[in-house]
N, C-alpha and C positions, 0 to 999 in steps of 0.2 A: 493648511493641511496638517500642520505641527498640531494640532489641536484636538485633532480628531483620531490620532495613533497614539492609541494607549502600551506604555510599559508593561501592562498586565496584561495585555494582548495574549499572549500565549497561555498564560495562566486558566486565561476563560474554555480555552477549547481545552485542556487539559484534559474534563471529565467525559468530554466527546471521547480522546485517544482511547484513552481508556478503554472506555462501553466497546468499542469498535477492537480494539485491541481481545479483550477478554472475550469478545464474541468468535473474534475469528483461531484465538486458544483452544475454544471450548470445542468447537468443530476440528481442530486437529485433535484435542484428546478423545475425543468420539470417533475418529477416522481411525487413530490408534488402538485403541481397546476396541473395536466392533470391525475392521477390517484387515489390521495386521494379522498378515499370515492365514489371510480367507479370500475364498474364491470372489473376483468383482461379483455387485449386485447391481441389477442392470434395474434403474429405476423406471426409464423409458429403453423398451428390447428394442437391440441394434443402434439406437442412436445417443443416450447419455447412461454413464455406468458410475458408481462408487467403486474405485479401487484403492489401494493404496500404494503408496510410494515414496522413497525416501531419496530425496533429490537432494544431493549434495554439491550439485553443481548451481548456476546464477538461474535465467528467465529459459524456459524450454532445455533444460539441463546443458548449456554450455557450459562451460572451464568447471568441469569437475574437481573438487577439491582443494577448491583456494580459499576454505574457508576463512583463514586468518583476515585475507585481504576483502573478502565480501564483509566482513565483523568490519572491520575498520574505515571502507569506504562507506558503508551504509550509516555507519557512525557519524564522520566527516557531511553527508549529504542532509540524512535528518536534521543536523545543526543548521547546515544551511539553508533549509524551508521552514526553518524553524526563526531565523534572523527574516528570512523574506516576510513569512506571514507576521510578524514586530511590525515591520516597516509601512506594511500595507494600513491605509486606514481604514475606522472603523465603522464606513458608511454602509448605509446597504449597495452602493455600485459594486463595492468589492466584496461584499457578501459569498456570491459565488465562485469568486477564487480562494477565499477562505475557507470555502466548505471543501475544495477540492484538499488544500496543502493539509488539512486536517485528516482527509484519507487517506492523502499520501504518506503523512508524516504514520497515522494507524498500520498500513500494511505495510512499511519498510520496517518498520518494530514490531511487527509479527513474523514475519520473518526473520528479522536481527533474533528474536527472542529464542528459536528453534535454532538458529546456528549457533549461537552460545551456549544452549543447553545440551544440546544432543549431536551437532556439529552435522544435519541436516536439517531440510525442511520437509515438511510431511505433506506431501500432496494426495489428492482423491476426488476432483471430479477432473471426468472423460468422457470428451463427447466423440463416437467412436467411428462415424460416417466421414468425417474429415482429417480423423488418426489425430488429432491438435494434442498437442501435450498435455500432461496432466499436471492441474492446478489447484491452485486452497483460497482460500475468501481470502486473506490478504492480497492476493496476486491480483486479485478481482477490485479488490480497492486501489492498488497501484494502479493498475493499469485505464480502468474505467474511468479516474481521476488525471490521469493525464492526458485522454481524450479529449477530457469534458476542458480541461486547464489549454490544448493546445484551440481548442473549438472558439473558447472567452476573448482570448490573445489574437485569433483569427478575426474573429466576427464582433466581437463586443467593446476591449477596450481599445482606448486610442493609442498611439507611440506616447503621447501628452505625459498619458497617465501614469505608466511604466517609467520614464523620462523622473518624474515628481519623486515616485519610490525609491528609484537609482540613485538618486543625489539626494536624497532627503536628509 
């Protein structure tokens, strides 16, 4: 298995974070200049709207204004799915746990990215039949990637394999 985890491992998905990263930037700098301080736009009436919103709090705006400690633990965790996806090799079984930690690792740095600069995050879509908080594509990558990551760990790989990874 030493043979097949490459050191540059992370290196590779790099230009992924990126693309992924600047895409879900560019969707807040759009939310910010076309809906700060304007009425929502209801893209489907009653049920999804464009708003905006500066959420300074964690996921669905809990602990409001702990910036410092959302900067520093998100810091702390990135590195650590960042040392996991290293360890994982680089066959195609674990392909699709790579593709998840490379989202993960995208929307935790889109977010880190907006609390360091602006000391919130810029949320705008609202689906409004359900009242569900308001979110941004990185939140969407987080979290659609930990489904998809708890679903692999459920149903696809063995204890074996995760076993190999841990002590590797």
């Amino acid at each position: 298995m030493d043979d097949q985890r490459s050191n540059t491992g992370i290196i590779k998905a790099i230009p992924s974070v990126l693309i992924l990263v600047l895409f879900d930037q560019l969707t807040k700098f759009l939310a910010d200049t076309y809906l700060n301080g304007q009425k929502a736009v209801a893209v489907i009436p009653d049920i999804f709207e464009l708003t905006y919103v500066e959420n300074r709090g964690a996921a669905f705006g809990i602990m409001q204004n702990f910036q410092l400690v959302f900067i520093i633990v998100t810091a702390v965790i990135v590195f650590g799915i960042c040392l996991l996806y290293c360890r994982m090799p680089s066959t195609k079984r674990f392909f699709p746990a790579k593709c998840c930690l490379v989202f993960l690792i995208a929307g935790a740095a889109g977010n880190w990215i907006d609390r360091v600069k602006a000391g919130y995050v810029i949320d705008f879509f609202y689906f409004k039949p359900i009242n569900f908080p308001v979110f941004n594509v990185a939140d969407i990558y987080v979290t659609v990637s930990i489904i998809l990551l708890a679903l692999l760990i459920l149903f696809y790989y063995k204890e074996e394999e995760f076993d190999q990874i841990m002590k590797g």
